[in-house]
FIKOLMI-528353 format. One record per residue: residue in one letter; chain; x, y, z of N, C-alpha, C in turn. Coordinates in pm, whole numbers, plus 50000, padded with zeros to 5 digits. Layout:
! residues N
res;chain;n.u;n.v;n.w;ca.u;ca.v;ca.w;c.u;c.v;c.w
A;A;X;Y;Z;X;Y;Z;X;Y;Z
...
! end
This chain:
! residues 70
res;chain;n.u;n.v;n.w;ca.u;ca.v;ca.w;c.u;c.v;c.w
X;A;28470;17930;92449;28471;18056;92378;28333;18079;92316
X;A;28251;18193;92392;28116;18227;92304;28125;18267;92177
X;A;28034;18215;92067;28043;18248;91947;27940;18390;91959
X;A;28066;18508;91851;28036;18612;91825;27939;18674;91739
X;A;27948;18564;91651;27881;18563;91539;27735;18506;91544
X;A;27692;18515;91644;27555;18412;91697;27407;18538;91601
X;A;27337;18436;91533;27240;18541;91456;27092;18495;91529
X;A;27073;18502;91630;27013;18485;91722;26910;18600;91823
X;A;26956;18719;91761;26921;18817;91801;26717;18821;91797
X;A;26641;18880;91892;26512;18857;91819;26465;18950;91746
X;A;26558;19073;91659;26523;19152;91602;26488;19091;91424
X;A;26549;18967;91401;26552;18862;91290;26419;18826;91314
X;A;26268;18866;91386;26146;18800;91356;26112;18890;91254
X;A;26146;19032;91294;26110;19115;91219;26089;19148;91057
X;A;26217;19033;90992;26225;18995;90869;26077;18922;90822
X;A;26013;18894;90925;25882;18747;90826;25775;18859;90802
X;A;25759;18983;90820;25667;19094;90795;25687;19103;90664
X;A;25781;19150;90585;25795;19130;90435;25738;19049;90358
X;A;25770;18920;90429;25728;18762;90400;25541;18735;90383
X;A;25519;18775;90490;25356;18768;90527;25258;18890;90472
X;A;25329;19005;90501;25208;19093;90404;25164;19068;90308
X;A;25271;19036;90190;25244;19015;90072;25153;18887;90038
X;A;25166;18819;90152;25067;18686;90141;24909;18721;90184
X;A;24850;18841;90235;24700;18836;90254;24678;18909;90145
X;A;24666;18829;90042;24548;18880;89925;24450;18974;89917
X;A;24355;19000;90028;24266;19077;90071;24319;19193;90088
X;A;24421;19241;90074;24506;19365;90090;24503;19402;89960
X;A;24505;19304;89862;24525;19364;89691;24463;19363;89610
X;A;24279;19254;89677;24250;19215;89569;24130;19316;89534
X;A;24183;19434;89423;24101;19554;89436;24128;19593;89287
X;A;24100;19686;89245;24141;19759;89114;24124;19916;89141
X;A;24058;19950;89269;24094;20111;89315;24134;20096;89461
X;A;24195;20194;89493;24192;20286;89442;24338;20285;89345
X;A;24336;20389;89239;24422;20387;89121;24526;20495;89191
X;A;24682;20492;89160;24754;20558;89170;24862;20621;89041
X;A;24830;20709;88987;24907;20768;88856;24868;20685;88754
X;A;24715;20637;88775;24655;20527;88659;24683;20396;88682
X;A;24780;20341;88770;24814;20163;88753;24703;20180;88886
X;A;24663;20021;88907;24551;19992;89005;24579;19969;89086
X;A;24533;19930;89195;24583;19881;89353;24741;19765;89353
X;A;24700;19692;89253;24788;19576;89254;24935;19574;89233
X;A;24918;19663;89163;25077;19712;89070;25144;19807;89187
X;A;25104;19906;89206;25162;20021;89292;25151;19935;89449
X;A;25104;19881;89485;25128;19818;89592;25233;19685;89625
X;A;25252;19596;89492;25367;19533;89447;25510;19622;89474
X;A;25531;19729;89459;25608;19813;89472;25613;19839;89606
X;A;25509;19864;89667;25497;19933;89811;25550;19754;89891
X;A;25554;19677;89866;25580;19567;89955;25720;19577;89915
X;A;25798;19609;89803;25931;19594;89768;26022;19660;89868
X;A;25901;19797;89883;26022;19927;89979;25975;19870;90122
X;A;25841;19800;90154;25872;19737;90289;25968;19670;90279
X;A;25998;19551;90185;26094;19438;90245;26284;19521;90242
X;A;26287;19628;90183;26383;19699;90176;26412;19754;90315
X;A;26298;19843;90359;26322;19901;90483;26341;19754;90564
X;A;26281;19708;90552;26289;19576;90674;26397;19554;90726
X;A;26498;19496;90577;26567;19449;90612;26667;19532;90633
X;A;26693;19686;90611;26783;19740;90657;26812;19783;90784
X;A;26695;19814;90827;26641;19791;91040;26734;19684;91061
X;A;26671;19557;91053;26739;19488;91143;26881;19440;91098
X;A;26946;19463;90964;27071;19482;90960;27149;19574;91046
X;A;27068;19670;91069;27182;19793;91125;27143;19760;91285
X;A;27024;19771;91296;27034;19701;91450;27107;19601;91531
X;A;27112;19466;91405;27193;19342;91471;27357;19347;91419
X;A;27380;19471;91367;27518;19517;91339;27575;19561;91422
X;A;27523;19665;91495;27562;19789;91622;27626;19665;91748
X;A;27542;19525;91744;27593;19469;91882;27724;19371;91812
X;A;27755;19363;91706;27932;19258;91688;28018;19375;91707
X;A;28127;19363;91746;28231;19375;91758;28318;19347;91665
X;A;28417;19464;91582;28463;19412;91516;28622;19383;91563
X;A;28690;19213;91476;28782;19190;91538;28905;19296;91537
! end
């Protein structure tokens, strides 16, 4: 009996983008340009939040569409 539940899919690489942006420094290490006054660092802390948000809702709904429910 194949398991249904297999999380195996390769749309799950897609999750380590969240993971890794936030790790090249050189992306943040700035103080302009300024957005509504906070500096690069702050407003972009944020901007990695709504990546790892979108991320992971992609490949939730993607690797959702293929189970079957019982």
């Amino acid at each position: 009996m194949p398991d249904d539940k297999s999380d195996r899919s390769p749309w799950n690489w897609l999750l380590l983008v969240p993971i890794a942006i936030p790790l090249m420094t050189f992306l943040y290490n700035a103080d302009e340009p300024r957005l509504f006054g906070f500096p690069l660092f702050y407003w972009l802390q944020i901007a990695f939040i709504a990546l790892g948000v979108a991320t992971t809702t992609l490949v939730y709904r993607v690797t959702r569409r293929g189970r079957r429910r019982p």
